[in-house]
C-alpha positions, -999 to 999 in steps of 0.1 A, spaced: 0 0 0 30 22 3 46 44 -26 80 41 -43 92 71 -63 124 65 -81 144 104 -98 168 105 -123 183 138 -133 213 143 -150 236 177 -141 266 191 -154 292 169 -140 270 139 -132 241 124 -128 216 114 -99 199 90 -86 168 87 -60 149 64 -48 124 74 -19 94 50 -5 65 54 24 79 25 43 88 23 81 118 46 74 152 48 95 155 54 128 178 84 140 206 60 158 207 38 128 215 68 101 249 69 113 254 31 110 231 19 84 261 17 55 283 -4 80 291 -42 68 269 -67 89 243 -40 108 211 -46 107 183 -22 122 160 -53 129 182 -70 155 156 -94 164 163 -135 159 130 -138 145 135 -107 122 110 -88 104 127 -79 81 155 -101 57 190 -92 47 222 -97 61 235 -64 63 260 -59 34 236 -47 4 241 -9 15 278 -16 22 284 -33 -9 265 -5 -32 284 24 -10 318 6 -17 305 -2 -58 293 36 -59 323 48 -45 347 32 -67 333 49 -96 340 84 -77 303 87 -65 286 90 -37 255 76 -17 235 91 7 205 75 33 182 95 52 145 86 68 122 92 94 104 63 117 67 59 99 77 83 70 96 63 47 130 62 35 152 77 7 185 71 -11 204 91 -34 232 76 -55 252 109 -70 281 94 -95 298 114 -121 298 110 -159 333 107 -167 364 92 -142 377 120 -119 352 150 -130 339 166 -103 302 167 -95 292 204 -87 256 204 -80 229 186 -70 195 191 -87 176 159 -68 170 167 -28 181 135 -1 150 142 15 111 163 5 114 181 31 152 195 19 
């Protein structure tokens, strides 16, 4: 029943990526941690939620190999959103950013 809204816009030195849904979002103390290898919000045995905790490391480490850059923000019962910024050519810097992290940015 939720929404998932997924950006692409292309800037000077780069282009964007977004992809934002109505989900349970991210809690504040997991913000910090949520691109670390093995952590997992759900800490339950019986978990809610699946995943092992390395699909955001992995894509962090992938995106920044190309020179990009990726970004998490959320709020508890408001969803959650993810921007991937990467540039268009090796080592060309990216000097704006046209899609916002967050709506309320």
């Amino acid at each position: 029943r939720g929404r998932i809204t997924v950006s692409v816009q292309e800037e000077k030195g780069g282009v964007q990526l977004s992809v934002a849904d109505t989900g349970i979002g991210i809690a504040p103390e997991d913000q910090e941690r949520i691109f670390d290898r093995f952590y997992r919000a759900d800490t339950a045995r019986a978990r809610t939620t699946g995943g092992t905790g390395l699909g955001l490391a992995i894509a962090t480490e992938d995106v920044a190999i190309h020179g990009g850059r990726l970004q998490a923000y959320g709020e508890p019962g408001r969803g959650a959103s993810f921007l991937m910024t990467l540039p268009k050519r090796a080592g060309e810097e990216i000097v704006s950013r046209p899609l916002a992290l967050w709506e309320d940015e």
